[in-house]
C-alpha positions in Angstrom: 94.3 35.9 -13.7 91.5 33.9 -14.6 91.5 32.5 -18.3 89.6 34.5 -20.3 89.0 32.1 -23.1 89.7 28.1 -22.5 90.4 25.4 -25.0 86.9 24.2 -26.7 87.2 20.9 -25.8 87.7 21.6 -22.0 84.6 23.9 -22.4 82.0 21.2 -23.8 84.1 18.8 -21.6 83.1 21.4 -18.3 79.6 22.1 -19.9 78.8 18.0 -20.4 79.7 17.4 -16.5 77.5 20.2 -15.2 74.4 18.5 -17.3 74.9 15.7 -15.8 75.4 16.5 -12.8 71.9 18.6 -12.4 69.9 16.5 -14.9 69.1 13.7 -12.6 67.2 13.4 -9.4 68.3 14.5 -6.3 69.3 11.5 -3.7 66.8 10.3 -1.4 66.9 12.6 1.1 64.7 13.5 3.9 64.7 17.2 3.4 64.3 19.9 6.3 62.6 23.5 5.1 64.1 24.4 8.7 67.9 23.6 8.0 66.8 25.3 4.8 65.9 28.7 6.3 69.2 28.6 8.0 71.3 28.1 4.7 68.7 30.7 3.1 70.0 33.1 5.8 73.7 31.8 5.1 73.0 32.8 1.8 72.3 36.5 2.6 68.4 35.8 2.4 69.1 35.2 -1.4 68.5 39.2 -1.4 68.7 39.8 -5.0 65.0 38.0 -5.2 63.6 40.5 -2.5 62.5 43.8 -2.5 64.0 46.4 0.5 60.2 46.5 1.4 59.4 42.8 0.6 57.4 40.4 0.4 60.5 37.7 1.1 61.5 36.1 -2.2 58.9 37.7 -5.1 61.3 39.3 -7.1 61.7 42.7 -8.3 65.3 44.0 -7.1 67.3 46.0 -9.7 70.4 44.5 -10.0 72.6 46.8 -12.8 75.4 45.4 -14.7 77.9 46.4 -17.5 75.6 43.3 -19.4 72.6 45.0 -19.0 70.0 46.0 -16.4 68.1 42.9 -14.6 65.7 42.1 -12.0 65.5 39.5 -9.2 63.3 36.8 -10.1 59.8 35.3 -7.9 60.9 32.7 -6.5 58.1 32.1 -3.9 56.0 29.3 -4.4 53.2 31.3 -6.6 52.4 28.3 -9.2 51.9 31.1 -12.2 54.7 33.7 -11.1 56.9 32.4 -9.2 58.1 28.3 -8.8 55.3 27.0 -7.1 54.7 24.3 -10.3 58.5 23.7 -10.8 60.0 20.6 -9.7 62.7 20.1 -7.2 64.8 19.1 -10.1 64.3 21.9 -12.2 64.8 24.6 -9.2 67.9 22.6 -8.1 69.2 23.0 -12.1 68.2 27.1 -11.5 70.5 27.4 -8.5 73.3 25.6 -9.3 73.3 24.4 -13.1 72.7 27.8 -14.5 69.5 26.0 -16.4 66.2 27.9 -16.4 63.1 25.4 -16.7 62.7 24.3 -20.1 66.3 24.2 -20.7 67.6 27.8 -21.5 71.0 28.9 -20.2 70.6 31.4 -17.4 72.3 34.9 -16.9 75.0 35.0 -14.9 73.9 37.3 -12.8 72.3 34.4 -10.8 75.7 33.1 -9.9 74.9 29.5 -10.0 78.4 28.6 -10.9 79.6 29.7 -7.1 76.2 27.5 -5.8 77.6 24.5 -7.6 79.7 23.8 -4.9 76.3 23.0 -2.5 75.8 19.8 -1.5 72.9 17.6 -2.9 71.7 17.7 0.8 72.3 21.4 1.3 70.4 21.8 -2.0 67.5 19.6 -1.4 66.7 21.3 2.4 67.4 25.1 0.4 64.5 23.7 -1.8 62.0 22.9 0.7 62.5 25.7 2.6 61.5 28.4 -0.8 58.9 26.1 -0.5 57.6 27.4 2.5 57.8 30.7 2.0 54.3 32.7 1.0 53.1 32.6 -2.3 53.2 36.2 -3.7 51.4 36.4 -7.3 54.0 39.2 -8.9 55.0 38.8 -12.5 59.4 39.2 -13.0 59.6 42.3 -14.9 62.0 42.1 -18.3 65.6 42.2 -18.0 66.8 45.2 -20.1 69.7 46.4 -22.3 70.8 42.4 -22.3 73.0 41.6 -24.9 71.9 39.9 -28.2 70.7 36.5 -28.6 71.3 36.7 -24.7 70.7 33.4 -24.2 72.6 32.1 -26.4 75.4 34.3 -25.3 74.8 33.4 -21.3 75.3 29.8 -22.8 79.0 30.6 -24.5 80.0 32.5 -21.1 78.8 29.3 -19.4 81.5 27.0 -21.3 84.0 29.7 -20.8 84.1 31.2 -17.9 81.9 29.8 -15.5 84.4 27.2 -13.6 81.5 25.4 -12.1 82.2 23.6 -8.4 81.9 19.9 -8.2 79.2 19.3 -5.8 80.2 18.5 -2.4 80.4 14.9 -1.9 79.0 15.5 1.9 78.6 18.7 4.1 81.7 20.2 5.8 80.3 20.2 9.3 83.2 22.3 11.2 86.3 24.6 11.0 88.1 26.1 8.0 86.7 23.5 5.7 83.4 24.6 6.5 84.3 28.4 6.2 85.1 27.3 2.8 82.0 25.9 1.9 80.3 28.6 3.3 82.1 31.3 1.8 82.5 30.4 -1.7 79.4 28.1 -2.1 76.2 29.6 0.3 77.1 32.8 1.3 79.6 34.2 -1.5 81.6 36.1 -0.2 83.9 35.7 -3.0 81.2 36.7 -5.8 81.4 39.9 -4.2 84.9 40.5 -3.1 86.6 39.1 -5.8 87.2 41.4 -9.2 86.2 40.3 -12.7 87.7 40.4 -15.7 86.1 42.5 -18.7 84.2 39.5 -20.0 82.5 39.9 -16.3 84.7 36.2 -15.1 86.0 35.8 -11.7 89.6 36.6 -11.2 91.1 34.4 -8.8 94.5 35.6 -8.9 92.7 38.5 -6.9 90.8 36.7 -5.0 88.9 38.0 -2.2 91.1 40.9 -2.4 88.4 43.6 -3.2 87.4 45.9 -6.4 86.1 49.2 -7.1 82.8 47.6 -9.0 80.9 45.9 -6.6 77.5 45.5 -6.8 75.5 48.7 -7.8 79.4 50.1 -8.3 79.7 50.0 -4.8 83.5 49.6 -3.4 83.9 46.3 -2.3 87.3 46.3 0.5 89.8 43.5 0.6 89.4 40.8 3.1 92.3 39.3 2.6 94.8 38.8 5.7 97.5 41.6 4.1 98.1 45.1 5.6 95.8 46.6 2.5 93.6 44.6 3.7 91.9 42.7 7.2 95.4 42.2 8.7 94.7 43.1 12.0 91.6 41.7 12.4 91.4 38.7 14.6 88.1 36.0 13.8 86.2 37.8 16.4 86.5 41.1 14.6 85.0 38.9 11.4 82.5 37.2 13.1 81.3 40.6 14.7 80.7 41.9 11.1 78.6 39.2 10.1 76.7 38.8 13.3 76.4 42.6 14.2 77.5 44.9 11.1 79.7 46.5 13.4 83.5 47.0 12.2 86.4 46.7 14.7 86.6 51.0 15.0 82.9 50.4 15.6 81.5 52.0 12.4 79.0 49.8 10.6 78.7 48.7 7.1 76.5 49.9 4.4 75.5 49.2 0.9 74.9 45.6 0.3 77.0 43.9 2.9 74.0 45.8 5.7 71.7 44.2 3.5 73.5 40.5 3.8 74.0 40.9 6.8 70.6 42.1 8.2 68.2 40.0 5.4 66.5 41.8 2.7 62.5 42.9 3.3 62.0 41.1 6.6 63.8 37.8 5.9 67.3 36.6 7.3 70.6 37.6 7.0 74.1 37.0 8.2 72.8 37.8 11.7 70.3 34.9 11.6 73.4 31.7 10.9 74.7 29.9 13.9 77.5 31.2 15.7 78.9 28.5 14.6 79.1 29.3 11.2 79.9 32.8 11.2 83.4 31.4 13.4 84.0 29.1 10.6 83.9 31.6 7.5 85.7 33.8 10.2 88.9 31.0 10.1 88.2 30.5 6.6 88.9 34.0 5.6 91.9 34.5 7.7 93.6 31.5 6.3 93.1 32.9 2.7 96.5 33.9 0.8 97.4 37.8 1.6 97.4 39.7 -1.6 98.2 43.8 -1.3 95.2 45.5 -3.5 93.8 48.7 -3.1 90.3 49.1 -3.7 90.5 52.7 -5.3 87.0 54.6 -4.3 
């Protein structure tokens, strides 16, 4: 199980890196807002930031935790709303420092600590891609029920518990190694499928093996190659889910894996990454470790 509480000096130690890391400029890179839209879609169309109606990206979704109640954040390029004035810096330090502009700790909810992982590359095309989307003037509505001096407590959690990625040093470009990437540091499939402890950290000693307190509550199943699990499911079966929705006894899935899978208020999904890529998080997730866990409904 994941350590709930680590040694201080490994916390300030973990918490010093991440500065660091996200303080600077990115490298010199010649950014593509097309690359970007396909890691947007790899990333589910970032659906907590959208609306089932849309626009893509201007905020509003209700996202309810055991921390308190909060809403998806604008994140089109609105220069009053949304992060149309930021700079790529300070949006690169959002998505995978867990640093708001102007330096306050952000709620985990936004779970920069799995984005982390990205590449400086990956981040920088990401970038000019939001970049591109319309500018939609809507205000982010209040978080509520948060937990006192929030910010300072999202900044405790961030020492913690956060276990933030080391960037990658280049993009994976093929097979499990690029499942990986995919799956734990664009499209998270083990924010979701992966319990947490009380203190709301990830616990990898379960990992990818499913909970009963998914998002919105929903039952999350276990994906892991065990018989309580995706045993008999072969890479096509996986890559069939993310391209189609469509499970192996060809029923479909619901909740928020539909909404991953199909992009959230118009935008992409699942469906929209290479074929590529849905192979390679396919290989990833059957070389994962088996672990039997029943996801109780």
């Amino acid at each position: 199980m994941a350590c709930l509480f680590r040694a201080p000096s490994l916390a300030i130690a973990t918490a010093a890196i991440a500065a660091a890391t996200f303080a600077g400029e990115l490298p010199a890179h010649a950014a593509s807002a097309e690359r970007g839209r396909e890691l947007f879609a790899a990333a589910g169309g970032c659906g907590c930031h959208t609306l089932a109606g849309g626009p893509v990206g201007a905020g509003g979704k209700k996202i309810e935790t055991p921390f308190g109640t909060f809403y998806g954040t604008n994140i089109t390029p609105d220069p009053e709303t949304g992060i149309g004035a930021w700079t790529d810096q300070e949006i690169d330090a959002a998505i995978r420092g867990g640093v708001l502009r102007g330096g306050a700790a952000e709620a985990p909810v936004m779970p920069y600590y799995w984005y982390s992982g990205m590449s400086d590359e990956d981040a920088a095309d990401l970038i000019a891609y939001l970049r591109t989307l319309p500018a939609v003037r809507r205000r982010n509505r209040p978080h509520e029920n948060e937990l006192p001096l929030a910010r300072q407590a999202y900044r405790a959690w961030a020492w913690l518990l956060a276990e933030p990625a080391v960037p990658a040093a280049s993009t994976p470009t093929e097979g499990v190694e690029r499942g990986r990437y995919l799956a734990e540091n664009v499209s998270l499939c083990a924010d979701c499928h992966t319990p947490r402890t009380w203190l709301g950290a990830v616990d990898r000693s379960l990992y990818m093996a499913g909970t009963s307190d998914g998002p919105g509550g929903e039952d999350i199943p276990n994906i892991t190659p065990h018989a309580t699990g995706i045993a008999d499911w072969d890479e096509a079966d996986i890559a069939a889910v993310l391209e189609l929705g469509m499970l192996p006894d060809f029923d479909n899935v619901q909740g928020s894996m539909a909404e991953v899978v199909d992009g959230v208020g118009g935008g992409p999904g699942y469906k929209d990454m290479s074929d590529a890529d849905r192979r390679a998080i396919a290989a990833y997730v059957r070389s994962v470790a088996p672990i039997g866990h029943e996801v109780e409904d």
